[in-house]
KOLGU-4560 file (N, C-alpha, C; in nm, 3 decimals, padded with zeros to 5 digits):
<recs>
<n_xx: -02.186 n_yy: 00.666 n_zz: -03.475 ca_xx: -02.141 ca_yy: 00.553 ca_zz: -03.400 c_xx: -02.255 c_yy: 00.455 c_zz: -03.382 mol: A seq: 1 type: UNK>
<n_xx: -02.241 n_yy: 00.341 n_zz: -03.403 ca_xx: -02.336 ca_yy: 00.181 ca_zz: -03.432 c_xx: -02.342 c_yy: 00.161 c_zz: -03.235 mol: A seq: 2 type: UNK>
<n_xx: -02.399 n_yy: 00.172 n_zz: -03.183 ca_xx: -02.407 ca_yy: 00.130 ca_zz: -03.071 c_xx: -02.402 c_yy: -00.032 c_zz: -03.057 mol: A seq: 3 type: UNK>
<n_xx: -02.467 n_yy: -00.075 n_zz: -03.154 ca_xx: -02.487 ca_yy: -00.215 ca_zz: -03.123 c_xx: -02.371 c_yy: -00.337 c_zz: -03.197 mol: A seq: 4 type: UNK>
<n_xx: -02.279 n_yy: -00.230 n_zz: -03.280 ca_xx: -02.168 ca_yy: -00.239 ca_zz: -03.351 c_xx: -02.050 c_yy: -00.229 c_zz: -03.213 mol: A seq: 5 type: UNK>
<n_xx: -02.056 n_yy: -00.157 n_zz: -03.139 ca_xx: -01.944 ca_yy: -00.128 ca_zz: -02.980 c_xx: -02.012 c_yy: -00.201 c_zz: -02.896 mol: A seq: 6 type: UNK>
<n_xx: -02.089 n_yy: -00.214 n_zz: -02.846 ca_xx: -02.170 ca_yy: -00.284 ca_zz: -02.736 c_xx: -02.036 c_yy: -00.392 c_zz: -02.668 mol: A seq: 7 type: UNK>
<n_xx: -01.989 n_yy: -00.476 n_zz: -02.703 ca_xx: -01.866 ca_yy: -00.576 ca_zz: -02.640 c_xx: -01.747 c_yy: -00.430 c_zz: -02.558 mol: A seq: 8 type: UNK>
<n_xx: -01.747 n_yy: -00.366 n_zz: -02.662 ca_xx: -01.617 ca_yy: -00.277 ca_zz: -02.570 c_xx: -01.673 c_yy: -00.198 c_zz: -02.496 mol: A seq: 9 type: UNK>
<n_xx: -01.789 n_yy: -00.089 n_zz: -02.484 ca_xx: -01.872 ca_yy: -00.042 ca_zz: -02.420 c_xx: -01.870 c_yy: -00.143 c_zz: -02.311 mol: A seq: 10 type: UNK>
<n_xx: -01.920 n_yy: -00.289 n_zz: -02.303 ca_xx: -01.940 ca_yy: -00.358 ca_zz: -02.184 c_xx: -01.776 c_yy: -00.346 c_zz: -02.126 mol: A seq: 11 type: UNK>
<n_xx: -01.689 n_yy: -00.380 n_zz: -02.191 ca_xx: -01.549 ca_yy: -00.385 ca_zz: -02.112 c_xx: -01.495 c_yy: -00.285 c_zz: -02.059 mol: A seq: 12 type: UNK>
<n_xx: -01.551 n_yy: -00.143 n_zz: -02.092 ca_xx: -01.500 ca_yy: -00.031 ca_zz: -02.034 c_xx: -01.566 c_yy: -00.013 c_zz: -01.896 mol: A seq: 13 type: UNK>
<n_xx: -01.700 n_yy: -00.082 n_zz: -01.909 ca_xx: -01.807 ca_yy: -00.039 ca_zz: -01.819 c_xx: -01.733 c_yy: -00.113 c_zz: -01.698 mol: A seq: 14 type: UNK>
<n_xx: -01.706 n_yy: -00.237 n_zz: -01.737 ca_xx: -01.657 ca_yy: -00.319 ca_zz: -01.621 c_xx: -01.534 c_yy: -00.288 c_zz: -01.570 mol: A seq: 15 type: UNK>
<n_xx: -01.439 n_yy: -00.279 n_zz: -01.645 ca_xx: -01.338 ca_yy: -00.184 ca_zz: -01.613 c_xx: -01.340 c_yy: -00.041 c_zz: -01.514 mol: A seq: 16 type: UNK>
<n_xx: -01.397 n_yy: 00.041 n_zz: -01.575 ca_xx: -01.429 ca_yy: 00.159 ca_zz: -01.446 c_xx: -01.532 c_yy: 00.078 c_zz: -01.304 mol: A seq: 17 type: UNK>
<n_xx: -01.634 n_yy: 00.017 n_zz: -01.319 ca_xx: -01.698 ca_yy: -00.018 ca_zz: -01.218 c_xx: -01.562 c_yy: -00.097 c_zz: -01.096 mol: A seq: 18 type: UNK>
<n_xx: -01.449 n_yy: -00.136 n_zz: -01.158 ca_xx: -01.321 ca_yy: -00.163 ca_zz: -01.069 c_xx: -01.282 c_yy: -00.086 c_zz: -01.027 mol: A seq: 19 type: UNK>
<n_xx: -01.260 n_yy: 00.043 n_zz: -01.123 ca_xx: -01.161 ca_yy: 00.123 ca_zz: -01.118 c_xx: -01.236 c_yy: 00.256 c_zz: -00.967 mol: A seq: 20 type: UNK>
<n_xx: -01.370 n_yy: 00.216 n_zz: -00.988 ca_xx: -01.443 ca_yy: 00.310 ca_zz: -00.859 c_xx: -01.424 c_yy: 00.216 c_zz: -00.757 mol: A seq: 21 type: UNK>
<n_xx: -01.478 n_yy: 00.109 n_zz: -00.774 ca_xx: -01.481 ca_yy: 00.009 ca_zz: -00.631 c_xx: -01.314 c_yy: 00.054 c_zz: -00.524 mol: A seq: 22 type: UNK>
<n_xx: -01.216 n_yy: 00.042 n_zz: -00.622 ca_xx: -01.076 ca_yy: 00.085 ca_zz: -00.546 c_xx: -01.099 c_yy: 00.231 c_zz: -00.462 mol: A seq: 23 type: UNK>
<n_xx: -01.166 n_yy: 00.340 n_zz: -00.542 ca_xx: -01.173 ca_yy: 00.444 ca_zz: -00.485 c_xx: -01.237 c_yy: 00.438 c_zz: -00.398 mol: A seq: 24 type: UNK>
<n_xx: -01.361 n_yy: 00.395 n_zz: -00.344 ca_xx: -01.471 ca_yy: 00.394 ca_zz: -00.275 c_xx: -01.470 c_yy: 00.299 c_zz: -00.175 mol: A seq: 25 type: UNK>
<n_xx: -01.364 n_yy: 00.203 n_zz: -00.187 ca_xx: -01.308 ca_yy: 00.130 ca_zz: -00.069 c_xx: -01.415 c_yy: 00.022 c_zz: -00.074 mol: A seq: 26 type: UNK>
<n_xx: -01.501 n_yy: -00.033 n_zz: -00.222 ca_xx: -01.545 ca_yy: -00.150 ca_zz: -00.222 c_xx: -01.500 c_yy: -00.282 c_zz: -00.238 mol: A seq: 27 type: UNK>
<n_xx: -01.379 n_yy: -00.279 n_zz: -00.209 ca_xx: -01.280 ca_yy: -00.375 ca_zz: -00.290 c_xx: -01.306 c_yy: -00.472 c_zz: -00.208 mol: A seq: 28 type: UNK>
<n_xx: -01.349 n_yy: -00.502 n_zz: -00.103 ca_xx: -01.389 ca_yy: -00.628 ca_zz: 00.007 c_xx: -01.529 c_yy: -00.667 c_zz: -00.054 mol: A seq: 29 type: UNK>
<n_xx: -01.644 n_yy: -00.607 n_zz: -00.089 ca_xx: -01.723 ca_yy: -00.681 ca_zz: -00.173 c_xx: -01.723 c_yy: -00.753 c_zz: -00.285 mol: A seq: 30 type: UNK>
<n_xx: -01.721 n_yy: -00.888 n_zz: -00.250 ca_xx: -01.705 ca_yy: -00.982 ca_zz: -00.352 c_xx: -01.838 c_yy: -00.964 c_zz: -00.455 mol: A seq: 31 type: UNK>
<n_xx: -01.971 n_yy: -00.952 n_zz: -00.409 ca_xx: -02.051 ca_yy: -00.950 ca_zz: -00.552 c_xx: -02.045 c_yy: -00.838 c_zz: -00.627 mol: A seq: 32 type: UNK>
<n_xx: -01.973 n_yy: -00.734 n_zz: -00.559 ca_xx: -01.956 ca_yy: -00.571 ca_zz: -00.646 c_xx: -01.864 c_yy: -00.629 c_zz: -00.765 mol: A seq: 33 type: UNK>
<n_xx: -01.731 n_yy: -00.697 n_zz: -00.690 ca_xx: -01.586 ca_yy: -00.717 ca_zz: -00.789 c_xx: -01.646 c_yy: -00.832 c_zz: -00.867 mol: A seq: 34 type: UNK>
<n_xx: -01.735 n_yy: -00.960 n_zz: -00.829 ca_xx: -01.808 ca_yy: -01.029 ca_zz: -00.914 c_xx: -01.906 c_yy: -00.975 c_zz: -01.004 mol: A seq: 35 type: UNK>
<n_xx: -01.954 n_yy: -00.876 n_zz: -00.979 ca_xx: -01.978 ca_yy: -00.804 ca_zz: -01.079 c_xx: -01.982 c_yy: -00.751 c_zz: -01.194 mol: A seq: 36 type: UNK>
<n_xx: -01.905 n_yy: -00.728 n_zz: -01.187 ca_xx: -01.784 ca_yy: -00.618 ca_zz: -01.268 c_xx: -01.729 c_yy: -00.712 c_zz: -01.375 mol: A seq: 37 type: UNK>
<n_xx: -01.682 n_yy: -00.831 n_zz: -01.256 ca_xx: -01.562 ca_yy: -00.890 ca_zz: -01.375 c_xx: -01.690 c_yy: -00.974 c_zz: -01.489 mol: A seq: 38 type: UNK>
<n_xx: -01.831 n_yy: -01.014 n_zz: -01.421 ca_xx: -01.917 ca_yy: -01.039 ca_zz: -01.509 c_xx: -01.918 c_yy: -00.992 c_zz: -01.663 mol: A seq: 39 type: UNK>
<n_xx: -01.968 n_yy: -00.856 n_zz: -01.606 ca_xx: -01.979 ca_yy: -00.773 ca_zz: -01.748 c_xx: -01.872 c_yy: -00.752 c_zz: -01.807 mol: A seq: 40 type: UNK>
<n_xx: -01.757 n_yy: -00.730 n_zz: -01.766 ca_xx: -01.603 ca_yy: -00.745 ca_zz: -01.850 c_xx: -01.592 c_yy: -00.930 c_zz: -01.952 mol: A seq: 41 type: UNK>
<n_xx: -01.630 n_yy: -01.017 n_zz: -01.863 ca_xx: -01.705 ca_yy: -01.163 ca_zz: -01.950 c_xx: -01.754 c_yy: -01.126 c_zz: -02.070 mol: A seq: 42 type: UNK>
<n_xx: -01.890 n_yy: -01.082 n_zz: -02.008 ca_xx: -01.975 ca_yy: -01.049 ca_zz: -02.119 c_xx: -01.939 c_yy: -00.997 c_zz: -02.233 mol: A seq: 43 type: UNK>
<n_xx: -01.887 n_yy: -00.882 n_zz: -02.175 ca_xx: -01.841 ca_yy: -00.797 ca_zz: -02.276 c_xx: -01.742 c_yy: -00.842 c_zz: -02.434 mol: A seq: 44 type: UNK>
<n_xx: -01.682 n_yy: -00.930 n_zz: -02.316 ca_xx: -01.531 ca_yy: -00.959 ca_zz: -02.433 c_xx: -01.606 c_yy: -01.089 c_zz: -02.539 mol: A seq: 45 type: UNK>
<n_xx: -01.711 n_yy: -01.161 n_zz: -02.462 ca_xx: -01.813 ca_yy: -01.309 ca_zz: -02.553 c_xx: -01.884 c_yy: -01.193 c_zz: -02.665 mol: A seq: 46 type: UNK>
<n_xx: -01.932 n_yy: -01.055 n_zz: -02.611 ca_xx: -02.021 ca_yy: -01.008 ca_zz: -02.718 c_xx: -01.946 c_yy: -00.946 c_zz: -02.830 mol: A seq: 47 type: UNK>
<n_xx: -01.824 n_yy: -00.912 n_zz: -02.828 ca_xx: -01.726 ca_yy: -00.825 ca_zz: -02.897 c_xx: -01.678 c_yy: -00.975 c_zz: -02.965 mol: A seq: 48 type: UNK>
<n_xx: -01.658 n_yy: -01.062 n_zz: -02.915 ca_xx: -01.573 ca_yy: -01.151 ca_zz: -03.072 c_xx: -01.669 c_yy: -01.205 c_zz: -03.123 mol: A seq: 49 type: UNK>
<n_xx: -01.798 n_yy: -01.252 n_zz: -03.075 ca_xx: -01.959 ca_yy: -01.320 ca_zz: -03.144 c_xx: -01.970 c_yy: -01.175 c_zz: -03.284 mol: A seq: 50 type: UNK>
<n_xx: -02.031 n_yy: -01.041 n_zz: -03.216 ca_xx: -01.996 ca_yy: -00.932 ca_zz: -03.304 c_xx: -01.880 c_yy: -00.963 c_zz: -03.426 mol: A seq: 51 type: UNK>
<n_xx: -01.778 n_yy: -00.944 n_zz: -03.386 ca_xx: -01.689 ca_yy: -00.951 ca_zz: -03.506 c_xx: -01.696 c_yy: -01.075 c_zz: -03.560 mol: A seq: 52 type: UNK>
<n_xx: -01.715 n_yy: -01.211 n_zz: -03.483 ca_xx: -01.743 ca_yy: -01.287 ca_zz: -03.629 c_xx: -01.823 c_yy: -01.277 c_zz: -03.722 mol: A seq: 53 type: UNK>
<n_xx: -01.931 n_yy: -01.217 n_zz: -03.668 ca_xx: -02.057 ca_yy: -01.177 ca_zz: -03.735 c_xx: -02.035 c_yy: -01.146 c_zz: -03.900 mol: A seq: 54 type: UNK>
<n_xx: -01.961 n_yy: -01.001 n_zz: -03.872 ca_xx: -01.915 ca_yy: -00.912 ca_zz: -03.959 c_xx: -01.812 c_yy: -00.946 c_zz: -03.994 mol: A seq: 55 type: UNK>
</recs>
């Protein structure tokens, strides 16, 4: 596995669970946690189609 080949979905999963705990953990009132999160889910999805145009 190319790490740097996944890196976009790796970021979207990351951001994804970092939600998916905040609900459990009753962070859901912190706005820079959920700003967070949805950051790297950003990120994630700009580095995954830059990536595939690439290739």
């Amino acid at each position: 596995m190319d790490l740097k080949k996944n890196l976009g979905i790796i970021l979207i999963v990351l951001g994804a669970l970092l939600l998916i705990i905040s609900y459990f953990v009753d962070l859901v009132d912190y706005n820079f946690y959920n700003f967070g999160a949805l950051l790297v889910i950003i990120i994630g999805i700009i580095t995954h189609i830059v990536q595939t145009k690439r290739s």
